[in-house]
Backbone as ProteinMPNN parsed JSONL, in Angstrom:
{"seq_chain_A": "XXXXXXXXXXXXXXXXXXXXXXXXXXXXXXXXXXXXXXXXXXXXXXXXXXXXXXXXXXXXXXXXXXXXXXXXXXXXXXXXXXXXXXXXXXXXXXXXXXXXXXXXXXXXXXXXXXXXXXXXXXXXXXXXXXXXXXXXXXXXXXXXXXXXXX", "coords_chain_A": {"N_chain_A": [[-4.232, -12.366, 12.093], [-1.701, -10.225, 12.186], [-0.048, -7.689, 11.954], [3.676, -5.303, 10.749], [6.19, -3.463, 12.017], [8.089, -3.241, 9.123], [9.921, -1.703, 8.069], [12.992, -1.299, 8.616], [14.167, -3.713, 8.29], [15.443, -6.892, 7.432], [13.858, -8.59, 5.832], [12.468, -7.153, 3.93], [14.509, -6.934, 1.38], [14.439, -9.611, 0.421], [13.951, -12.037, -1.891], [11.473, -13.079, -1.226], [10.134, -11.336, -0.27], [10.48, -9.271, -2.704], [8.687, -10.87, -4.407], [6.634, -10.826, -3.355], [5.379, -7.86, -3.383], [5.742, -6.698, -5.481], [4.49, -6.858, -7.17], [3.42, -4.546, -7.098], [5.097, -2.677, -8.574], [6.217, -1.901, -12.35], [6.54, -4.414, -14.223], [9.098, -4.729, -12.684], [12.955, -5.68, -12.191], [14.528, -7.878, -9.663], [16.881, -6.569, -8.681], [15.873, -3.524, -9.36], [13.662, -3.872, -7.652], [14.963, -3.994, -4.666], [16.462, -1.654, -5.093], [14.28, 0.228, -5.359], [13.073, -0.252, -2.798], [15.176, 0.037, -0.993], [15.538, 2.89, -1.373], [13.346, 3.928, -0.434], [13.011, 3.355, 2.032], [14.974, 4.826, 3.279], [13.528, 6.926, 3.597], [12.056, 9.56, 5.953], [9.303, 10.096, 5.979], [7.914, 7.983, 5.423], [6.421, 5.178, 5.922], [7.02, 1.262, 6.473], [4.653, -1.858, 6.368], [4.395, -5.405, 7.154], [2.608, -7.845, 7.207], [1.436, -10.981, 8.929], [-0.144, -13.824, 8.348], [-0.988, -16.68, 9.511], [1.662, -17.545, 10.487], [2.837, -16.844, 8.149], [4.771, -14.603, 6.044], [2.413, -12.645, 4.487], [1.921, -9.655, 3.348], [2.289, -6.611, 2.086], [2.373, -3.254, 2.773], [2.989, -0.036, 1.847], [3.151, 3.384, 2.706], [3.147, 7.023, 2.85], [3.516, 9.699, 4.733], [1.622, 12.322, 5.045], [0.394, 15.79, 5.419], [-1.709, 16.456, 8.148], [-2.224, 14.403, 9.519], [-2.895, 12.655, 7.606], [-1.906, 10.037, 5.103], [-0.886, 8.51, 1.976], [-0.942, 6.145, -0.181], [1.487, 3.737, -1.352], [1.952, 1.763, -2.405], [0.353, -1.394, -1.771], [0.18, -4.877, -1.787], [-0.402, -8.494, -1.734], [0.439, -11.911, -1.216], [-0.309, -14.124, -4.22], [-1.703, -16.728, -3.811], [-2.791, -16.23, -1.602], [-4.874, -13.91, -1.305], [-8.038, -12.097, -1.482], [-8.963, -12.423, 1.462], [-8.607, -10.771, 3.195], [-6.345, -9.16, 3.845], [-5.503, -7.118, 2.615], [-7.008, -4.896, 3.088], [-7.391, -5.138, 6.173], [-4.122, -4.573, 6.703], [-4.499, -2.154, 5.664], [-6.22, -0.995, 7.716], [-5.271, -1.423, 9.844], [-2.131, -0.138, 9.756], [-3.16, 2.519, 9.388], [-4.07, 2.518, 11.992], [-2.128, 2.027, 13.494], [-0.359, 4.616, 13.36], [-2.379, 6.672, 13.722], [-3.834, 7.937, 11.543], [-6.049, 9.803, 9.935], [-6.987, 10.561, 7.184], [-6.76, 8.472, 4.461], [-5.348, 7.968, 0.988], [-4.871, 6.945, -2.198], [-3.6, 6.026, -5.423], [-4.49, 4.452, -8.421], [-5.283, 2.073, -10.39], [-7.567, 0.324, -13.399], [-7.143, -2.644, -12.683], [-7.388, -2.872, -9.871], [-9.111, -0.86, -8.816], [-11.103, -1.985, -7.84], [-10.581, -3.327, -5.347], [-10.084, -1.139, -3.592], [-12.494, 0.043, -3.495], [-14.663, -1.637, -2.41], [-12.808, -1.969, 0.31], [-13.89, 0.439, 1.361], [-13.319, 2.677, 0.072], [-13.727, 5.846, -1.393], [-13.86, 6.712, -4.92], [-12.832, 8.143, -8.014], [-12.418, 8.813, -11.099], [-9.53, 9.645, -13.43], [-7.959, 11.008, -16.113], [-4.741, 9.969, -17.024], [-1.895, 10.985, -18.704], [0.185, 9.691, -20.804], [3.532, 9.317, -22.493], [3.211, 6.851, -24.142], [0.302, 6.996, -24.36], [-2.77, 7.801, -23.124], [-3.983, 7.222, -19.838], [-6.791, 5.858, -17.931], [-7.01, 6.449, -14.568], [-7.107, 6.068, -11.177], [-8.635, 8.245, -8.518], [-8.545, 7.329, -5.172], [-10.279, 7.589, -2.036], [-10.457, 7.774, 1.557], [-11.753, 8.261, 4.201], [-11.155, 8.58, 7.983], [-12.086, 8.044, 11.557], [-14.684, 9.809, 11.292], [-16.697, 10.635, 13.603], [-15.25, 11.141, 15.713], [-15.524, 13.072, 18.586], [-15.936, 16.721, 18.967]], "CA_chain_A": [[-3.386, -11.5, 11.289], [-0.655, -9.316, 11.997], [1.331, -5.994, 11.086], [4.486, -5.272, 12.362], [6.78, -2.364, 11.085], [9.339, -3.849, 8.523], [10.853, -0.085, 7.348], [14.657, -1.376, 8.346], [14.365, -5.461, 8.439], [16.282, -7.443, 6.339], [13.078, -9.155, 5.391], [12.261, -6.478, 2.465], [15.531, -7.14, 0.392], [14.362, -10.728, 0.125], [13.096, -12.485, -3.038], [10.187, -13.47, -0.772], [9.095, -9.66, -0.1], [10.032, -8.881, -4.061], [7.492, -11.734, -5.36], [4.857, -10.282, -2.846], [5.439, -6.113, -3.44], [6.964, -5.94, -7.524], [3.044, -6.739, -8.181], [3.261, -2.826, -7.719], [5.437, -2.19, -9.625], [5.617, -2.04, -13.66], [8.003, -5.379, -14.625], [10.507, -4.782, -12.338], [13.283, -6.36, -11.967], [14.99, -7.889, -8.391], [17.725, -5.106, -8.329], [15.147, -2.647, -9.347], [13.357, -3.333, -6.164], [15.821, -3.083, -4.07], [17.008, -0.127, -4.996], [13.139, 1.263, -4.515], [12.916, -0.151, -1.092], [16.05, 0.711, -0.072], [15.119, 4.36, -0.931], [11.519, 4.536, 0.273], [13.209, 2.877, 3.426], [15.657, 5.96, 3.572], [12.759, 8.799, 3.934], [11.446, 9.095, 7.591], [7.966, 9.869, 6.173], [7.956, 6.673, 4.786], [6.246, 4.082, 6.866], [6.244, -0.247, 5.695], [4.278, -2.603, 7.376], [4.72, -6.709, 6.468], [1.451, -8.745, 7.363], [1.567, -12.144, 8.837], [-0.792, -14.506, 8.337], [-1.022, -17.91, 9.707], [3.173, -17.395, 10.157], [3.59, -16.384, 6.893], [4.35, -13.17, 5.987], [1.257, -12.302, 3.257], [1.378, -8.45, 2.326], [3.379, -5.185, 2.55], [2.129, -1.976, 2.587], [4.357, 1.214, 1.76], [2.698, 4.532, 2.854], [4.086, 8.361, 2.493], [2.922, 10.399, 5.375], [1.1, 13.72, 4.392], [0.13, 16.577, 6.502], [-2.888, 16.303, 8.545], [-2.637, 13.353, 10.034], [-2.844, 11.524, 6.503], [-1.113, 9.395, 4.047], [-0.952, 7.788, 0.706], [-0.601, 4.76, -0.306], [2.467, 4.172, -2.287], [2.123, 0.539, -2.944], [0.238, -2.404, -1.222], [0.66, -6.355, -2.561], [-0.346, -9.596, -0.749], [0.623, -13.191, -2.077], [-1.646, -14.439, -4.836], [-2.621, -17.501, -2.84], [-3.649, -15.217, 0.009], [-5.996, -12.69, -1.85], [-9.53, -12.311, -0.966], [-8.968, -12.958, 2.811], [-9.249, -9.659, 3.86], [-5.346, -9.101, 4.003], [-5.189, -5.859, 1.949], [-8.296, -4.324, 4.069], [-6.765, -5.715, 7.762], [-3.07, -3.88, 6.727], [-4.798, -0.45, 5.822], [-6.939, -0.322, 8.955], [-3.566, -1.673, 10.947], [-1.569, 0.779, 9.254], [-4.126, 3.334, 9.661], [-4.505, 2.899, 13.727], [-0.447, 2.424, 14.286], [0.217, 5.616, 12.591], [-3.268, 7.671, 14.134], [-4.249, 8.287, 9.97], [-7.868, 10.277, 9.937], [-7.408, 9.81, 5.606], [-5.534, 7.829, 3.287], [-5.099, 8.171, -0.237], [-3.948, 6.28, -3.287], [-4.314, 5.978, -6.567], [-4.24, 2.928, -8.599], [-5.621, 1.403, -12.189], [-8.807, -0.464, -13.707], [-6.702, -3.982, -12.091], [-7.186, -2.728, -8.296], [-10.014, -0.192, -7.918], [-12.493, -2.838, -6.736], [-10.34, -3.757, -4.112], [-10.242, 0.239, -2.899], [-14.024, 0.337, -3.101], [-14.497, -3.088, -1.551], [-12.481, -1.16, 1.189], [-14.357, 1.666, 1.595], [-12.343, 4.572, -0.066], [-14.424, 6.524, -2.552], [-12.754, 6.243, -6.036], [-12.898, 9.027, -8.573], [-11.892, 8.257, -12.014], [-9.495, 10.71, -14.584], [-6.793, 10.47, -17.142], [-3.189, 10.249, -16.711], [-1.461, 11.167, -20.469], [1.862, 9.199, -20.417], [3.817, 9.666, -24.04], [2.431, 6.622, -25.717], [-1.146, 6.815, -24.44], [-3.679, 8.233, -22.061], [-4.361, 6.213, -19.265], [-7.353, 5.953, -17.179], [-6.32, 6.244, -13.36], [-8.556, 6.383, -9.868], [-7.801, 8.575, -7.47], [-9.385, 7.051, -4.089], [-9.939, 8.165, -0.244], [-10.886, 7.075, 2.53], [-11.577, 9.254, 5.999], [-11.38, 7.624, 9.122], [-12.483, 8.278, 12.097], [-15.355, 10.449, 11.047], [-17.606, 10.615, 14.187], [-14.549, 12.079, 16.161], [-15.838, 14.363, 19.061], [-15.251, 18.097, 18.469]], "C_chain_A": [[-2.733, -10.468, 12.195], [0.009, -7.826, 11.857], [2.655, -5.869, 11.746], [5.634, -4.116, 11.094], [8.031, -3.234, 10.462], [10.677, -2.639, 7.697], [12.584, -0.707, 7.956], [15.162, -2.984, 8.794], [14.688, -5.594, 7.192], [15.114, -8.296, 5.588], [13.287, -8.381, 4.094], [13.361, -6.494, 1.595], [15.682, -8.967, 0.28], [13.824, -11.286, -0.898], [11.816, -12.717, -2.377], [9.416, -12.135, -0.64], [9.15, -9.016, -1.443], [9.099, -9.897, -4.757], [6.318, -10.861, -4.435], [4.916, -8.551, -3.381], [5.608, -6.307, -5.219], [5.472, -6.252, -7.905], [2.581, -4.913, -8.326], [4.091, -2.543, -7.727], [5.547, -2.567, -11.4], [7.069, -3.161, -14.195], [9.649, -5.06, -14.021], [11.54, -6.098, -11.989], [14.262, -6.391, -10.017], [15.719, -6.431, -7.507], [16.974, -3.734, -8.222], [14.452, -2.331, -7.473], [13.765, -3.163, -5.132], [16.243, -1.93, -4.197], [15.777, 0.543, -4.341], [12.928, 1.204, -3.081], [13.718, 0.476, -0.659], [15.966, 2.338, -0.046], [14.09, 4.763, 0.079], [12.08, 4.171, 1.402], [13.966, 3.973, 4.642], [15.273, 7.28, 4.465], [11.945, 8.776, 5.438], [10.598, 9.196, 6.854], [7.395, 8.971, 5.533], [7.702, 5.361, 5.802], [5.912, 2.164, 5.903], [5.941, -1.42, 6.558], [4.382, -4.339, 6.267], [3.441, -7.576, 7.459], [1.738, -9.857, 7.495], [0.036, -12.859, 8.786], [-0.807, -16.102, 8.505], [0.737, -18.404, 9.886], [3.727, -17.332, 9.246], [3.586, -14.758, 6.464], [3.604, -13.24, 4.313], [1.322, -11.258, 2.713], [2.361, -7.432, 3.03], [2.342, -4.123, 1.807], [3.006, -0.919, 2.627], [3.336, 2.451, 1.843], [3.823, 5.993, 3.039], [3.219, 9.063, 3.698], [2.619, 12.328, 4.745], [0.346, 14.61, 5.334], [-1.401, 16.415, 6.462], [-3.397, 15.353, 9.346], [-3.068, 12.083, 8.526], [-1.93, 10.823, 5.606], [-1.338, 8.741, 2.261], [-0.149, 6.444, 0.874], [0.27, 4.42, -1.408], [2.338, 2.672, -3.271], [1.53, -0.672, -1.831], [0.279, -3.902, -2.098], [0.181, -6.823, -1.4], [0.072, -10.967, -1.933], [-0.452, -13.568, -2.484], [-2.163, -15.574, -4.036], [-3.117, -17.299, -2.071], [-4.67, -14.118, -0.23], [-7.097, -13.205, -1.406], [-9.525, -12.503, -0.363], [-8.921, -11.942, 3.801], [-7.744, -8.883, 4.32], [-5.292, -7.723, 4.247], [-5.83, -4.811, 3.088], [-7.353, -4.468, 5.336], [-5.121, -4.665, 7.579], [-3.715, -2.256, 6.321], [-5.573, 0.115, 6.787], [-5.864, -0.687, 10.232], [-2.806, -0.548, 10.851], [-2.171, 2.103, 9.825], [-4.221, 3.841, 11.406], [-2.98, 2.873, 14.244], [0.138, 3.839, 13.898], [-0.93, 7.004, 13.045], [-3.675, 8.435, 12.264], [-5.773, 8.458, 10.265], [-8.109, 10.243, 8.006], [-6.411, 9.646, 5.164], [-6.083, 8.04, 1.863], [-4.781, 7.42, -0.966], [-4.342, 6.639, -4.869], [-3.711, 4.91, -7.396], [-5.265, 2.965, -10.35], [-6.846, 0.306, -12.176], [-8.377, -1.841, -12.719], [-7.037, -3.622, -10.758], [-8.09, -1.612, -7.734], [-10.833, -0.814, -7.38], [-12.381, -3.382, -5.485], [-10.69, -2.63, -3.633], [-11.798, 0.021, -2.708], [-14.496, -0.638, -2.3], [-14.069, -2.23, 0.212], [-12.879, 0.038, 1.858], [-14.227, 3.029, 1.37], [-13.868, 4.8, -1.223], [-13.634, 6.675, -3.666], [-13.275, 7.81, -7.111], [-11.701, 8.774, -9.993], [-10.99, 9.751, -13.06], [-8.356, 10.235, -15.709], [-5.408, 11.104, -17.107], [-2.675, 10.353, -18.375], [0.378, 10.874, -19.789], [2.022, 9.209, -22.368], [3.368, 8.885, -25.286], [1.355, 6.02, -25.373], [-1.584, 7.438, -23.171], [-3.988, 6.953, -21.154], [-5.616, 6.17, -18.197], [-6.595, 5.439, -15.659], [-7.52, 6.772, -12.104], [-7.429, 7.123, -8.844], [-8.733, 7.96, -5.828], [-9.034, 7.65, -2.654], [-10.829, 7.604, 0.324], [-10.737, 7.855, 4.123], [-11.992, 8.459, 7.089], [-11.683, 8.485, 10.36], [-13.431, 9.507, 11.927], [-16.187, 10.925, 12.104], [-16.883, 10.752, 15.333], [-15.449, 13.078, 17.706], [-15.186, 15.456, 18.92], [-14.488, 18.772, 19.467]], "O_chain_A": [[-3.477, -9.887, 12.986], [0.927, -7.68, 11.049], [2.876, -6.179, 12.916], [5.727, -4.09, 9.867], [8.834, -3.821, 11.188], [11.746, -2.765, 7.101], [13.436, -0.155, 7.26], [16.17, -3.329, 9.411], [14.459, -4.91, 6.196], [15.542, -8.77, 4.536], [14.092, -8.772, 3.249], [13.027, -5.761, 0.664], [16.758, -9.539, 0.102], [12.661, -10.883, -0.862], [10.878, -12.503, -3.144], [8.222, -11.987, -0.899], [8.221, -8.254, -1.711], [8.771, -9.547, -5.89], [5.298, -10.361, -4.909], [3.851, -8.347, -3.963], [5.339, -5.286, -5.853], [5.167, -5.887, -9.04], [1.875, -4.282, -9.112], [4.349, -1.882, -6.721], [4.916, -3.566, -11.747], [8.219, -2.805, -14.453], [10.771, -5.102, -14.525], [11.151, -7.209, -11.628], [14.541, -5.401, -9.342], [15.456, -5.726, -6.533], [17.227, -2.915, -7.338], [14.553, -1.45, -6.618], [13.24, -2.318, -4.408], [16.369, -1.194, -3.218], [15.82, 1.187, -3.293], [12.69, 2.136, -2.312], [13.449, 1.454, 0.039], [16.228, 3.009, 0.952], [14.034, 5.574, 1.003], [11.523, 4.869, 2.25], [13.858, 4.099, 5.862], [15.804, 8.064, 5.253], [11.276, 7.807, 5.797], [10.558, 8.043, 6.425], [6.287, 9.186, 5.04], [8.595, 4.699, 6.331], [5.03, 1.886, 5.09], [6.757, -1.917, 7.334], [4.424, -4.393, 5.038], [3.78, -7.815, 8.618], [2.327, -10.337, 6.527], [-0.897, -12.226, 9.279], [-0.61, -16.751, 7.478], [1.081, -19.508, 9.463], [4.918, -17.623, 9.141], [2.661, -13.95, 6.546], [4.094, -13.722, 3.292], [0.923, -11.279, 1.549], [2.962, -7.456, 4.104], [1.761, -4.164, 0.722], [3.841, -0.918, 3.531], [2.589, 2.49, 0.866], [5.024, 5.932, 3.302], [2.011, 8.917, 3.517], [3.354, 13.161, 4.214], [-0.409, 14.015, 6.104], [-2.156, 16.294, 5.497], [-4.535, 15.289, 9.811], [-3.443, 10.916, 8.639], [-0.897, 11.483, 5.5], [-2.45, 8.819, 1.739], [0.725, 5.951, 1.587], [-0.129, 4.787, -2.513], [2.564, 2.549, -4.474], [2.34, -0.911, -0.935], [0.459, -3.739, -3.305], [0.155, -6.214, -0.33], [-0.007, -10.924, -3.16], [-1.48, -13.568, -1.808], [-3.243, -15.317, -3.502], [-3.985, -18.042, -1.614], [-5.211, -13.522, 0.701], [-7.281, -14.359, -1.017], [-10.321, -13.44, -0.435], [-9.133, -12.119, 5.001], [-7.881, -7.985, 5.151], [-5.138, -7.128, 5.313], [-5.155, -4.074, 3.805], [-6.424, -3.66, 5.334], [-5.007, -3.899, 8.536], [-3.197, -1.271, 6.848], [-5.734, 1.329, 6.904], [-5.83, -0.172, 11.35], [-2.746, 0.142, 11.869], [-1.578, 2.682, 10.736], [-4.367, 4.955, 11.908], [-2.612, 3.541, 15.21], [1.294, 4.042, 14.268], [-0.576, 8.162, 12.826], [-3.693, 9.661, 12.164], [-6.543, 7.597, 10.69], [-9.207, 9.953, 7.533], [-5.362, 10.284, 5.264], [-7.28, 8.277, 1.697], [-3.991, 6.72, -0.333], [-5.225, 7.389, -5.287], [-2.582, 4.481, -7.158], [-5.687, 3.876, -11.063], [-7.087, -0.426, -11.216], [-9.266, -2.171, -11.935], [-6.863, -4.714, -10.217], [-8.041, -1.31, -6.542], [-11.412, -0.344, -6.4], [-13.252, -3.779, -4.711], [-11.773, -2.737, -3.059], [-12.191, -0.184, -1.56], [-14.782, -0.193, -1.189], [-14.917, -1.992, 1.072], [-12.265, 0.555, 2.791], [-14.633, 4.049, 1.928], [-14.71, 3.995, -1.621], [-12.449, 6.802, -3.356], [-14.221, 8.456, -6.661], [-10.486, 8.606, -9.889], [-11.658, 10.733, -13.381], [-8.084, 9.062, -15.963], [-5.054, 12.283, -17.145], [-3.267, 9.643, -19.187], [1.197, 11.36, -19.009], [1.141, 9.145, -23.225], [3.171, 9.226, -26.453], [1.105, 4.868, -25.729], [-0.8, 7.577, -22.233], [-4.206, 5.842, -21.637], [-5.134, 6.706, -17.2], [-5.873, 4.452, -15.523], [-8.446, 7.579, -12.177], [-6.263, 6.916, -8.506], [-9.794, 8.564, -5.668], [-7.95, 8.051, -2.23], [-11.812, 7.032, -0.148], [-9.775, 7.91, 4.888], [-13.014, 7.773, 7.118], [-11.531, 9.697, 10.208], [-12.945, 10.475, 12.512], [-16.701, 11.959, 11.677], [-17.59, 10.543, 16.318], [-16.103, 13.994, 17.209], [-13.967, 15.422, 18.75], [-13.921, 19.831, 19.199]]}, "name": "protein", "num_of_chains": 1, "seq": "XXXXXXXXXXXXXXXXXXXXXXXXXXXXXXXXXXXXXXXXXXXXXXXXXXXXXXXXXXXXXXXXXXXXXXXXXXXXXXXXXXXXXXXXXXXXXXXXXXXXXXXXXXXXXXXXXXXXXXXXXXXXXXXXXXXXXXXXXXXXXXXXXXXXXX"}
């Protein structure tokens, strides 16, 4: 496996990088995600990495850089035939060491906290109130390099 920075490749405005990424987001459509990439692609503190696997590209990660040496996680995806292979995991500790990240962040829904914990973040559960319903939502982290000399 892979990483390799895809923030201004023509890859991400491809139907092949919107079937792998639009799994985060909420029914979007093609145009939709273009438009989001092409923003998030806009902001320097906006880093996206594209995962190969076996010469295919498998997963994108979209991170927001945040003071401290940390980030959030804005959106990761891999192709459903490629799940469970350690994709997701392998692009946030890639991500993580090309970028010098001591913690990441995300937050995510009942469908995708077991991957985070699986991963090692710590998860923390509360409720998001959207207009037609409350939603349970995790906030997770994950600190890296912990054992650091001082």
């Amino acid at each position: 496996m892979e990483i390799f920075d895809a923030k201004n490749t023509p890859f991400l405005l491809t139907t092949e990088a919107f079937e792998i990424y639009s799994q985060c987001m909420y029914q979007p459509t093609f145009d939709e995600y273009k438009n989001e990439l092409t923003e998030l692609a806009s902001k320097p503190e906006i880093s996206i990495f594209v995962c190969t696997y076996q010469q295919e590209n498998a997963g994108i990660i979209v991170l927001s850089a945040r003071p401290g040496n940390s980030a959030e996680i804005l959106g990761i995806a891999v192709k459903d035939k490629l799940k469970r292979l350690g994709i997701g995991k392998f692009m946030i500790n890639s991500a993580a060491a090309v970028l010098g990240l001591k913690n990441i962040t995300a937050e995510t829904d009942d469908d995708a906290v077991n991957f985070y914990r699986r991963s090692g973040f710590e998860t923390k559960a509360f409720i998001r109130h959207f207009p037609d319903a409350d939603v349970t939502r995790y906030h997770c982290s994950l600190t890296l390099f912990q054992n650091e000399p001082r």
